[in-house]
C-alpha positions in Angstrom: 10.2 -13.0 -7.5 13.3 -14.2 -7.1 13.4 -17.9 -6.5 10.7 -18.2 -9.6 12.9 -16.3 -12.0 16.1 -19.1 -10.0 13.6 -21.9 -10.6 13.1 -21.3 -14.3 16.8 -20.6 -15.0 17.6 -23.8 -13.9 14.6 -26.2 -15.2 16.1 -24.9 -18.6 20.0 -25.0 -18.0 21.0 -27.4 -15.3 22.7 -30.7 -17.2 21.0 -33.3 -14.8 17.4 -34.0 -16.8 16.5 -35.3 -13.4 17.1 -32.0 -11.9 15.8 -30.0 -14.5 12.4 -31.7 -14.2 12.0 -31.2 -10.9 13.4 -27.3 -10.6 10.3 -27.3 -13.7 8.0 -28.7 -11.3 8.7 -26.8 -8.5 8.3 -23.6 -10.7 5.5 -24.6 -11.6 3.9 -25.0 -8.2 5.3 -21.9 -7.0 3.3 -20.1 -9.9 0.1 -21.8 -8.8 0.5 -20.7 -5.4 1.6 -17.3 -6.5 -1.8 -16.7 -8.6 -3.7 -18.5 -5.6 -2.3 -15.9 -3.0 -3.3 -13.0 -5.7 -6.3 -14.3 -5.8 -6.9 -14.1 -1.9 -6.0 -11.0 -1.4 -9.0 -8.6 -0.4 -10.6 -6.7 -2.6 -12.5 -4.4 -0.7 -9.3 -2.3 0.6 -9.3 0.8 2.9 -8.5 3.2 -0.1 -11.1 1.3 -2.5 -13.4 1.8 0.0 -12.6 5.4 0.4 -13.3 5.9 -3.0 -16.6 4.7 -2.7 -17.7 6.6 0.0 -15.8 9.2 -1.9 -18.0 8.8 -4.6 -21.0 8.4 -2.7 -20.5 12.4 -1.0 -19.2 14.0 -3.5 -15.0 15.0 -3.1 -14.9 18.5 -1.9 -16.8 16.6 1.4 -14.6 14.0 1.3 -11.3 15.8 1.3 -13.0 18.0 4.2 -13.8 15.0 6.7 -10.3 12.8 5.0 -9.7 11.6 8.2 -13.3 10.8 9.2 -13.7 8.8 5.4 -9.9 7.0 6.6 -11.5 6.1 9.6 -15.0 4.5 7.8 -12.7 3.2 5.1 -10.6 1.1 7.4 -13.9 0.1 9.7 -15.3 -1.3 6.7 -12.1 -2.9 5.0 -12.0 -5.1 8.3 -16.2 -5.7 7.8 -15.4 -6.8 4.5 -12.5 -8.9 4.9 -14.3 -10.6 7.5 -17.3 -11.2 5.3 -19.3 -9.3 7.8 -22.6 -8.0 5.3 -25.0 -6.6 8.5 -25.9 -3.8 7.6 -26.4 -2.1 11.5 -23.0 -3.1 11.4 -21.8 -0.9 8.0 -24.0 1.9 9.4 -22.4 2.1 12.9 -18.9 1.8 11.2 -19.9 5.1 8.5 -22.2 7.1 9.9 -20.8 8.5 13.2 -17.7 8.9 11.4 -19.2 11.1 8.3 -22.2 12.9 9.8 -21.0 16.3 9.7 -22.1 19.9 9.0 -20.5 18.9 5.2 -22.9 15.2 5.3 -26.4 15.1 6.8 -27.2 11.6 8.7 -29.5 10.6 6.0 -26.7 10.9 3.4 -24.4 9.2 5.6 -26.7 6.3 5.9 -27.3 6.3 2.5 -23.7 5.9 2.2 -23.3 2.9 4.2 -26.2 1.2 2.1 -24.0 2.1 -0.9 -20.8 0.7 0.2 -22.5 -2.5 1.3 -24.0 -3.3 -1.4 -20.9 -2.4 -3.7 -18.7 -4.4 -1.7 -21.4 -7.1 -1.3 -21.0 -7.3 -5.2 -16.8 -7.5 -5.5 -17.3 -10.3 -3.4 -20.0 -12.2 -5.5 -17.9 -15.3 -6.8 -18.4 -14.4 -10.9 -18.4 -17.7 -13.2 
């Protein structure tokens, strides 16, 4: 943002070598923490879970029950986030939510399994 684009300006212009070292260090830092606090983020977001359970039930279904699949999505998002994997726990946050003349129970279960184990992967440390 900002005060990196500041910090940068003045580790290369400022006179003082004294200060230009440190405005270059303190840049510096505020990059690491700026690639440390994009790498916490959550991966497993509300919509990116929608599209999974999107995927999972085909979209004509999921545009029918949107706010039932919001619903899921942001039950999940918070299972997730929370590194919560039970899987009772992903079924009673889908299933009530898209069982529906449009998604037998079965499906919807099957759904749940889906997400978990999708989401169980994004959050796999990969070396």
């Amino acid at each position: 943002g900002g005060l990196a684009r500041h910090l940068e300006k003045a580790s290369n212009e400022i006179a003082d070598p004294e200060a230009r070292a440190t405005c270059g260090k303190a840049h510096e830092q505020l990059k690491r923490i700026e690639a440390a606090a994009a790498a916490a983020r959550p991966k497993d977001t509300p919509e990116s879970i929608a599209a999974m359970i999107a995927e999972e039930i085909g979209a004509d279904n999921a545009a029918k029950l949107a706010l039932p699949v919001q619903w899921a999505s942001v039950l999940c998002s918070s299972l997730a986030n929370t590194n919560n994997m039970e899987a009772a726990d992903w079924t009673a946050a889908v299933v009530p939510y898209l069982t529906s003349k449009y998604v037998a129970a079965d499906k919807a279960t099957a759904t749940a399994a889906a997400v978990l184990a999708q989401v169980a992967k994004n959050q796999t440390p990969v070396d």
